[in-house]
VMD Tcl script that draws the C-alpha trace (Angstrom):
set ca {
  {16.26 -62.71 -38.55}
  {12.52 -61.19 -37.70}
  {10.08 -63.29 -36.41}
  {6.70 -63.39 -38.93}
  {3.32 -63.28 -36.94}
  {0.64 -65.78 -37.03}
  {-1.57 -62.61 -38.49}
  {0.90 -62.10 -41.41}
  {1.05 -65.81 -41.98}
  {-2.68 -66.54 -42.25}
  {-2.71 -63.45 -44.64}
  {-0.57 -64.70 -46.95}
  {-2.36 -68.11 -46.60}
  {-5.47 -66.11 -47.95}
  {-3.37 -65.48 -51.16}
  {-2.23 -68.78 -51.64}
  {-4.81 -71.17 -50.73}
  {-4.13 -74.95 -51.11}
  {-4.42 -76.52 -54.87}
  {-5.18 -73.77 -56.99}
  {-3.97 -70.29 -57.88}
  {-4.02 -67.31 -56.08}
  {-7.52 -65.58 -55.49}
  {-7.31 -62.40 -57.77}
  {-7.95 -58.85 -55.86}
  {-8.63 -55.12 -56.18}
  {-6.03 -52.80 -56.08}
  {-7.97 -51.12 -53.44}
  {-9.03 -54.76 -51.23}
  {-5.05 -55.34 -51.36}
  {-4.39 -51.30 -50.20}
  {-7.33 -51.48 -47.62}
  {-5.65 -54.81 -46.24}
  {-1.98 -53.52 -45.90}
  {-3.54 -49.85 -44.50}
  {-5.18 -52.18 -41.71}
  {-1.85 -54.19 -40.75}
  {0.29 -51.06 -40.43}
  {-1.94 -48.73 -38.51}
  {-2.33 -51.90 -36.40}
  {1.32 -52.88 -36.05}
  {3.27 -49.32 -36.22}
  {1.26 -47.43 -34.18}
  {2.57 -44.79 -31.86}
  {6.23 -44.57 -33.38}
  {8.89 -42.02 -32.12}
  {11.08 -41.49 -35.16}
  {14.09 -38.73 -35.64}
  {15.84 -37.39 -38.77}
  {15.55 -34.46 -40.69}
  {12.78 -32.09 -42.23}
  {12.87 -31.56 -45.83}
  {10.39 -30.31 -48.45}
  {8.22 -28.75 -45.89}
  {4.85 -27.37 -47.23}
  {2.04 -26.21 -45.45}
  {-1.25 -25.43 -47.56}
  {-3.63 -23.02 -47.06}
  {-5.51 -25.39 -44.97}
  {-3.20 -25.67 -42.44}
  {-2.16 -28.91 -43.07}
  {1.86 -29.04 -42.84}
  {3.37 -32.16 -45.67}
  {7.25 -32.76 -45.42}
  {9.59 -35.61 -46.01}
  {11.76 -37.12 -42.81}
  {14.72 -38.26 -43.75}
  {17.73 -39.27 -42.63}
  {21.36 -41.07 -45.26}
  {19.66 -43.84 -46.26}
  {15.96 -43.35 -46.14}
  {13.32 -40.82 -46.02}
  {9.71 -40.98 -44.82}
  {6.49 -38.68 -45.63}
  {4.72 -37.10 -42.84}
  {1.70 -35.34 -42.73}
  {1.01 -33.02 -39.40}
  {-2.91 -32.10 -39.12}
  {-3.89 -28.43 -38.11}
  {-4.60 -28.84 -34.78}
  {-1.88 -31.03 -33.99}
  {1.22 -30.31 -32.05}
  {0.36 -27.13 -30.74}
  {3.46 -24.27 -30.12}
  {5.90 -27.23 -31.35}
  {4.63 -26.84 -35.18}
  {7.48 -23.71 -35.44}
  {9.97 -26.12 -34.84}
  {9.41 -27.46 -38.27}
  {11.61 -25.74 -41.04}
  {13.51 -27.56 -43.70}
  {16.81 -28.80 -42.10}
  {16.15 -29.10 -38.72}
  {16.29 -32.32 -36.40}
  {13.48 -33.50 -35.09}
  {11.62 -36.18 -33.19}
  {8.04 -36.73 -34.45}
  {5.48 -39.37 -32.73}
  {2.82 -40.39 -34.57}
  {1.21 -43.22 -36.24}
  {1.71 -44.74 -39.42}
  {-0.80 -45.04 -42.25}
  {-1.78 -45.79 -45.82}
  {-2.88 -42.84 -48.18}
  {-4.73 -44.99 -50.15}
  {-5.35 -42.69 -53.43}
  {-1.55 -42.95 -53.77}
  {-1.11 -46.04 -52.22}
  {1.66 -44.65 -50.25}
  {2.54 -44.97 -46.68}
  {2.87 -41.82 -44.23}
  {4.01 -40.61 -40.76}
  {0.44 -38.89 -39.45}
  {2.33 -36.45 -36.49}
  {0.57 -35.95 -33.28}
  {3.56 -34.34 -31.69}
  {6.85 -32.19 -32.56}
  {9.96 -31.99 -30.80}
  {13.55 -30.64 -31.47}
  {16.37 -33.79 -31.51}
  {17.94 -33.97 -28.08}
  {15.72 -30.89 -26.57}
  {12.30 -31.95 -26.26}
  {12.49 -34.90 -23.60}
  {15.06 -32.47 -21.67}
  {13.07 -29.37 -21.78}
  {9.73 -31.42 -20.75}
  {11.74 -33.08 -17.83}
  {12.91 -29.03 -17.14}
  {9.47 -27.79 -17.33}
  {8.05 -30.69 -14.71}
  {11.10 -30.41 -12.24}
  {10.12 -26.35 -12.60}
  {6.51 -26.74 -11.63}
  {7.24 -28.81 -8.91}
  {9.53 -27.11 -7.37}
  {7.53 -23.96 -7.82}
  {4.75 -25.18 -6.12}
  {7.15 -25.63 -2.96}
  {7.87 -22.58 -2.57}
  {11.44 -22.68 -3.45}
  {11.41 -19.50 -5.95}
  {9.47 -17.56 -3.81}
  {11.32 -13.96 -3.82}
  {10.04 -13.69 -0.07}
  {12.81 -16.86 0.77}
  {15.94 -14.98 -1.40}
  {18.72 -12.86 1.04}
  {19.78 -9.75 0.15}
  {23.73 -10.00 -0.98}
  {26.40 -8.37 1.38}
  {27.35 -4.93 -0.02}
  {31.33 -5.46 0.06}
  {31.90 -9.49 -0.17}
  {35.46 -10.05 0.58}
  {35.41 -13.76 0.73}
  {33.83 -15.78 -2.25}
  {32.97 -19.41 -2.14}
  {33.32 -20.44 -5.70}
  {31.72 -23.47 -7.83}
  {33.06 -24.10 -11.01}
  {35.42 -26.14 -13.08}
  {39.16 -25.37 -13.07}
  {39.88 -25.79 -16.51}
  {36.85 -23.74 -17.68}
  {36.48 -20.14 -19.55}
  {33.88 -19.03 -16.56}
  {36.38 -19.24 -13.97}
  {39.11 -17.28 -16.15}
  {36.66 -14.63 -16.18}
  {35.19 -14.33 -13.31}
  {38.99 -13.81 -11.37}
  {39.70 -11.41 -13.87}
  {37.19 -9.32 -13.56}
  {38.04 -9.76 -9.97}
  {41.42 -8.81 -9.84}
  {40.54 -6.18 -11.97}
  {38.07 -4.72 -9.68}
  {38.63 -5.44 -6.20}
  {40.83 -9.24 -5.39}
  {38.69 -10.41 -2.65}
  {39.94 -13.94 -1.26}
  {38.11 -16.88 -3.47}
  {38.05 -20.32 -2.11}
  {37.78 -22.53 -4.70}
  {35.95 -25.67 -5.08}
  {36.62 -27.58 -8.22}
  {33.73 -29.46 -9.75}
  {32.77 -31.21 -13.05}
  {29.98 -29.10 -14.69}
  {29.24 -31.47 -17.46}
  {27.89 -35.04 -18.22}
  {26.85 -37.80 -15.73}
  {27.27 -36.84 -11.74}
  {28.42 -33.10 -12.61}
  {25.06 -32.39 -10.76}
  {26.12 -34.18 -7.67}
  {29.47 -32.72 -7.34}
  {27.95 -29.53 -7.72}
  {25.66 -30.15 -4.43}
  {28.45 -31.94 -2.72}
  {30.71 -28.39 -2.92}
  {27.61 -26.35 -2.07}
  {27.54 -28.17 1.35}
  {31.23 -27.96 1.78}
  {31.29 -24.41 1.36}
  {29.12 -24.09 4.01}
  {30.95 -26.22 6.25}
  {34.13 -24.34 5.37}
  {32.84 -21.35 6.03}
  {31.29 -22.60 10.04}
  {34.52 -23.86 10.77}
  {36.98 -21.42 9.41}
  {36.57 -17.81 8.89}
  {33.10 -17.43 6.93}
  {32.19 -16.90 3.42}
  {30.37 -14.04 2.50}
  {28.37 -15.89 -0.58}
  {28.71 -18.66 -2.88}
  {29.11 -18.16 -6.88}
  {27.95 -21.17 -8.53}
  {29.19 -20.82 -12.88}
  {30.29 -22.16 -15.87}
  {30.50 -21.39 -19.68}
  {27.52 -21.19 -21.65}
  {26.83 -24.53 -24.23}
  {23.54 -26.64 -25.10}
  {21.16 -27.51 -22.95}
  {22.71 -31.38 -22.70}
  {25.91 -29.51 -21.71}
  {24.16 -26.85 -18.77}
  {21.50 -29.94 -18.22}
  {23.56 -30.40 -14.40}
  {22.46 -27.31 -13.04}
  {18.54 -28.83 -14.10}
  {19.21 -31.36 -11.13}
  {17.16 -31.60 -8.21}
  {19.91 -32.16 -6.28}
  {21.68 -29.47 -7.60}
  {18.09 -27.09 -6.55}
  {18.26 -28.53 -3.07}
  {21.58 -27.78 -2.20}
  {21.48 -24.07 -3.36}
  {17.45 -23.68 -1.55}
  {19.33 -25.82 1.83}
  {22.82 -23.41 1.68}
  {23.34 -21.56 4.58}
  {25.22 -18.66 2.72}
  {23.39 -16.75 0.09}
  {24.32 -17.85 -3.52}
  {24.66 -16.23 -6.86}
  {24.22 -18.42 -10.04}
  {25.88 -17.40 -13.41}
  {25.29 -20.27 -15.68}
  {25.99 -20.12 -19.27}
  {25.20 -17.06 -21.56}
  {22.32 -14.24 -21.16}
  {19.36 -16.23 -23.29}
  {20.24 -19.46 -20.86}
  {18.05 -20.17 -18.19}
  {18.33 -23.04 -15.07}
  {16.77 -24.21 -12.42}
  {19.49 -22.95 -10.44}
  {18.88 -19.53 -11.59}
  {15.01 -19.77 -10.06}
  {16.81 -20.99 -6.73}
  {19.32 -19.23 -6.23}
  {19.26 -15.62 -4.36}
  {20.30 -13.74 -7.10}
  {21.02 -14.79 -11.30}
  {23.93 -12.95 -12.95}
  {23.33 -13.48 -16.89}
  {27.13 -14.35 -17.44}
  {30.37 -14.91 -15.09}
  {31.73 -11.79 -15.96}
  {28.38 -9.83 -14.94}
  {28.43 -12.27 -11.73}
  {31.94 -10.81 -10.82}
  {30.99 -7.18 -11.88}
  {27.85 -7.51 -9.33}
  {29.60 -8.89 -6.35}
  {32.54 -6.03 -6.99}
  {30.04 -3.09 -7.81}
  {29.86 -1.69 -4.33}
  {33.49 -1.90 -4.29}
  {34.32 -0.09 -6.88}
  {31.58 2.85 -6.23}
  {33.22 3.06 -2.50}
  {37.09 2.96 -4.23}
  {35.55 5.73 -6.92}
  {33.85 7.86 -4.08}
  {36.79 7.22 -1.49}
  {38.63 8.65 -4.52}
  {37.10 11.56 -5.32}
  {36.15 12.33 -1.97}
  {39.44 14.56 -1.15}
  {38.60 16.74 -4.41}
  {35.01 17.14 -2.97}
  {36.13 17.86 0.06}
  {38.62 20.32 -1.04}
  {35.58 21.57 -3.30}
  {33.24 21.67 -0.25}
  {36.06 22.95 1.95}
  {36.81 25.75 -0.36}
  {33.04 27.19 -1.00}
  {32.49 26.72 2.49}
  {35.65 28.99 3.37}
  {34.42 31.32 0.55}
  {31.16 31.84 2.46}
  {32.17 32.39 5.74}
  {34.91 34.80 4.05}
  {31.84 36.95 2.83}
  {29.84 36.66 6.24}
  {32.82 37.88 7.96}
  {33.84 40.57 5.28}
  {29.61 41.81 6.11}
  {29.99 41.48 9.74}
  {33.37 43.20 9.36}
  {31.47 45.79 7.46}
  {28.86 46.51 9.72}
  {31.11 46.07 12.94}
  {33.00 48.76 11.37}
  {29.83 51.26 10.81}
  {28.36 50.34 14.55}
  {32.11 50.18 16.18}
  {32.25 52.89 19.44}
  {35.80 54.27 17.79}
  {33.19 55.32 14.83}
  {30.97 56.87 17.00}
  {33.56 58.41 19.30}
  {35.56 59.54 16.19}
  {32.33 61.18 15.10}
  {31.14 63.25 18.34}
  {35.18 64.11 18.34}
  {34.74 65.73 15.28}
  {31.20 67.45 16.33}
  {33.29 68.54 19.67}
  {35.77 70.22 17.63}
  {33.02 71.83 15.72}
  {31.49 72.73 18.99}
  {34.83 74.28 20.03}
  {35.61 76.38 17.11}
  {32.00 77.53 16.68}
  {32.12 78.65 20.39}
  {35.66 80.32 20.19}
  {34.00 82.08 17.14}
  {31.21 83.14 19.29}
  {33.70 84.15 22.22}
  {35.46 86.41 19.88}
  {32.55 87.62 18.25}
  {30.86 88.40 22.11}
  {34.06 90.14 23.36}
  {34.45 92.05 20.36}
  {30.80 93.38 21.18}
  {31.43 93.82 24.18}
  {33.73 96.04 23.70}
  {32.57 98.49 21.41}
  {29.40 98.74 23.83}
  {31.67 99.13 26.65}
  {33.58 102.09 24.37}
  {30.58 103.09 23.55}
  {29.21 103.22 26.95}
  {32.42 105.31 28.21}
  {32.01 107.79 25.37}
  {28.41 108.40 26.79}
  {29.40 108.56 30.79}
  {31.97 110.98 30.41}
  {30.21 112.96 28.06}
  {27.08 112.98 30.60}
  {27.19 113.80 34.66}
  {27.75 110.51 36.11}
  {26.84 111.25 39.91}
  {23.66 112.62 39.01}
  {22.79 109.46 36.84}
  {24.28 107.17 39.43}
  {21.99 108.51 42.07}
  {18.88 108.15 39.59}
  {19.99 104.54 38.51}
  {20.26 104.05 42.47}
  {17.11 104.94 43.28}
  {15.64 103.08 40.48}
  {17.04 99.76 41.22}
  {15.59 100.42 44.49}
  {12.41 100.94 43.00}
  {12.69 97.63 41.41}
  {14.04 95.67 44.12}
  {10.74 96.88 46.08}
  {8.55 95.56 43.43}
  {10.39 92.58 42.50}
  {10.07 91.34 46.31}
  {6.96 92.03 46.60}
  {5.99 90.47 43.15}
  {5.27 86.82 43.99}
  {3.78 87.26 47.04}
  {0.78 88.84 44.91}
  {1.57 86.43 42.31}
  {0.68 83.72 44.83}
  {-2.15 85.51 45.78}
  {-3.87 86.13 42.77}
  {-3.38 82.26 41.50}
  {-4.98 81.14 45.05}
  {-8.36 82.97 44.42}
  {-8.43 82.18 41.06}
  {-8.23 78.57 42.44}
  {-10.79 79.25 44.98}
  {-13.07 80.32 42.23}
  {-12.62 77.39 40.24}
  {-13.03 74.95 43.35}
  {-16.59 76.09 44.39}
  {-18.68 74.97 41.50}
  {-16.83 71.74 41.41}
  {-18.29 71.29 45.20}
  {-21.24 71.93 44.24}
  {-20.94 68.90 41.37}
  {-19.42 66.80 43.68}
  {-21.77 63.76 44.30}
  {-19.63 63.63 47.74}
  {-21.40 66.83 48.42}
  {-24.90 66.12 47.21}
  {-24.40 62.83 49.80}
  {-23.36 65.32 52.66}
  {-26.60 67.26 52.17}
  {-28.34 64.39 53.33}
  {-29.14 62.30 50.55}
  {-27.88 58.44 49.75}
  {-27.54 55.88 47.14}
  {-29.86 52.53 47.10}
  {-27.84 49.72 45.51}
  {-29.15 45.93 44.83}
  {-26.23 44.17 47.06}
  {-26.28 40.84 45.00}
  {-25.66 42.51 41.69}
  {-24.49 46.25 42.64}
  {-27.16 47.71 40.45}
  {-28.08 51.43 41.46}
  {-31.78 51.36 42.14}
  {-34.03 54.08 40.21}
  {-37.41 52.65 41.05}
  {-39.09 50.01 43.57}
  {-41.13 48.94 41.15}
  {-40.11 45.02 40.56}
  {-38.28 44.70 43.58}
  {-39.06 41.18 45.18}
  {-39.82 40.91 49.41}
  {-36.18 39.76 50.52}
  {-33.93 41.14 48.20}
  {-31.36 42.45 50.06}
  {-30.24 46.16 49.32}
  {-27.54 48.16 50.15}
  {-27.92 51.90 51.06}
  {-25.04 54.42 50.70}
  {-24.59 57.80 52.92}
  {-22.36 60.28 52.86}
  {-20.19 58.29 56.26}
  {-20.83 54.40 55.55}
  {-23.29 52.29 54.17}
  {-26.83 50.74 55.71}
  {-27.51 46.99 54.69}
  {-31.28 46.50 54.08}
  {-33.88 43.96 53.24}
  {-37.33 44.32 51.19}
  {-40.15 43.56 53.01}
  {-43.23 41.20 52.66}
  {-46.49 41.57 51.12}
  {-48.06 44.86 52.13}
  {-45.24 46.93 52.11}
  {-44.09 47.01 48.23}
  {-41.02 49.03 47.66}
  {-40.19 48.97 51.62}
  {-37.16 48.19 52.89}
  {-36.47 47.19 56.01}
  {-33.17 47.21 57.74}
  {-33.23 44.38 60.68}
  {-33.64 45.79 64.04}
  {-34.12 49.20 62.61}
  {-37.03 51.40 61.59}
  {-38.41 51.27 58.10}
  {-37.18 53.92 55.43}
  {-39.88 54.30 52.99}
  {-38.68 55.68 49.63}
  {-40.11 55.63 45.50}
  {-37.39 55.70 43.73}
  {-33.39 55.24 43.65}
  {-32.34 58.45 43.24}
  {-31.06 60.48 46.32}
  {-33.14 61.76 48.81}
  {-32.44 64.07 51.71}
  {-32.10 62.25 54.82}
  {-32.83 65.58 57.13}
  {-29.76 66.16 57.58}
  {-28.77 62.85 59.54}
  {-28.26 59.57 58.33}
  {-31.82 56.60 58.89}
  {-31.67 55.86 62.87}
  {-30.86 52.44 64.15}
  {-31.08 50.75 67.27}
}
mol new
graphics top color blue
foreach p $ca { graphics top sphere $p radius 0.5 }
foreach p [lrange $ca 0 end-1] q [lrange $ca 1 end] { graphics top cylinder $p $q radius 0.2 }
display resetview
């Protein structure tokens, strides 16, 4: 039985007062009263049922009834209010609205006002998935700079699932269809109270497994897809601090493509379903198996068009082996030598042949002329000759020598050799080798260097006084003018 209030009993004291009738009231005093006891006593309220007769005006305002099988209750929602949530509403739907409750006193009706929307079951579960989220984000623990690459060709797979479940028929099948590696299996409830715990608990043994036996490569952590109630275990903290804390990397394939856990953020790597989990761990597998496979036709291939092109560099070098070969070129000056040979025993026959119709010819002639008399005048002929052919190079000789002998005297006369010989010599400056023309700008010391026809004569301007001087130390003093050469009278400048 419910307890009545000492407010509601002094209000209905106010109606009834003691020895006489009740005080008579406005429709709008009694409305105004009851408006201020329910906004005062139901204020706040969670309630859930259904949305029907949904209308929003072009104000903004959203009106629908909640409702649920025995009663139904009018809400209004406010624009403004709610936020995002306000698409949840849609006649049908389950939801949980908090708000207070109120009077609309023109229809003297009373009415949900909604500050806040949620979906029936989802809202306190996806808030408590967003916080967990945020806080774990702000560790650090979905940083992609903490995640481990996956080893290329697993061959060991720690696996986390339920026994009995679809995700664990699929994942070995798509195994087994791929590759078989060795899975160890690690049985765990993946829905409803403590799934989350035995989840962590077979993380850690995994682990542990794989330190003290041979290792794991990874750890698969799966199961179906379902609600978000049903996946709500792999939302645990627990659950994220076992995958962050694992030792081995791990791969999480929870539910279907559109579902999304905190697991997934963790873990090293999020497959979208089982199957796609298996496919991923097996894909370098298979691309080996497929390239190990077609790697004796490519080889063949690459075999074969490599044989095919060192079959047409030998052919060429064949080719031109054959054209630079010495049997070609031996064959060749063979076949000029046997041209050589027949032209020349043409020629032999040709000669003899002439030969001897001259010869014929020639004994026609002696016999028909005196042959002693010509004899003796051939005789003394060729005597003749051999007199003039003796004594032809001597004045051969002869004549070339004075024709040299001509040619040589002017070219003594040229020769500066010669002109030094006569008596003249050469004045050089001996720092920079300079043949002097002039005195002019010749400075006292510079040191000069005089050339004669036998030797040279090392000199030295002298001082003030004697401009264009030089003087040769220990020696008397050579004047000259100029550079040019100058007859030394017929002996070269005397010295001590």
């Amino acid at each position: 039985m419910a307890k009545v209030s000492k407010s509601q009993w002094n209000f209905a004291g106010d109606l009834f007062p003691e020895g006489g009738r009740p005080v008579p009231e406005s429709v709008t005093e009694l409305t105004q009263k009851l408006r201020r006891q329910l906004e005062g006593s139901f204020a706040g309220r969670r309630v859930a049922g259904e949305v029907s007769n949904l209308r929003v005006q072009a104000s903004g305002h959203a009106y629908f009834v909640l409702k649920d099988a025995g009663a139904q209750l009018n809400c209004v929602l406010f624009r403004g209010q709610a936020g995002g949530a306000r698409s949840t509403l849609r006649d049908g739907a389950q939801v949980v609205l908090t708000g207070d409750i109120t009077v609309y006193e023109p229809r003297g009706a009373y009415q949900l006002r909604v500050d806040s929307v949620e979906a029936q079951g989802v809202g306190a579960l996806q808030a408590a998935f967003e916080r967990l989220k945020a806080r774990l984000s702000a560790e650090g623990l979905f940083d992609a700079a903490r995640k481990r690459p996956l080893p290329r060709f697993p061959a060991r797979i720690g696996l986390v699932t339920s026994p009995t479940g679809a995700a664990i028929q699929d994942v070995l099948h798509v195994l087994s269809r791929r590759f078989r590696p060795e899975v160890i299996l690690d049985p765990v409830r993946v829905q409803g109270a403590g799934a989350g715990a035995e989840v962590a608990a077979a993380i850690a043994r995994l682990n542990r497994f794989s330190e003290q036996g041979p290792p794991l490569d990874l750890i698969l952590v799966t199961r179906g897809g379902g609600s978000l109630e049903d996946l709500w275990c792999f939302n645990e903290e627990i659950v994220a601090r076992a995958i962050a804390a694992s030792g081995l990397p791990v791969v999480s394939a929870v539910g279907h493509e559109i579902d999304v856990t905190i697991a997934d953020f963790v873990a090293d790597l999020r497959a979208a379903t089982p199957s796609a989990a298996a496919e991923i761990l097996t894909q370098d597998w298979v691309d080996s198996r497929e390239f190990v496979d077609q790697a004796g036709q490519r080889l063949s291939f690459l075999v074969r068009r490599r044989m095919g092109r060192w079959r047409e560099v030998a052919s060429t070098l064949v080719r031109r082996l054959a054209r630079r070969h010495p049997r070609r070129r031996l064959e060749e000056r063979s076949q000029r030598l046997d041209e050589a040979v027949g032209a020349l025993g043409r020629s032999a026959v040709r000669a003899v042949r002439s030969l001897a119709r001259t010869l014929e010819a020639s004994r026609q002639r002696l016999f028909a002329q005196r042959p002693q008399a010509r004899l003796r005048s051939l005789g003394q002929a060729v005597g003749r000759l051999r007199s003039m052919l003796a004594a032809a190079p001597g004045r051969a000789v002869e004549r070339r020598r004075r024709r040299l002998e001509a040619a040589l005297g002017p070219l003594r006369l040229l020769s500066p050799q010669n002109v030094l010989e006569r008596g003249y010599s050469l004045t050089f400056d001996a720092a920079t080798g300079r043949l002097l023309h002039s005195s002019e700008g010749l400075e006292p010391g510079t040191r000069l260097r005089t050339r004669l026809a036998s030797g040279e004569v090392p000199s030295v301007v002298g001082g003030p006084g004697a401009s264009g001087t030089p003087s040769v130390p220990g020696s008397a003093r050579a004047r000259s003018s100029s550079g040019k050469a100058r007859p030394s009278a017929g002996r070269p400048p005397a010295t001590d």
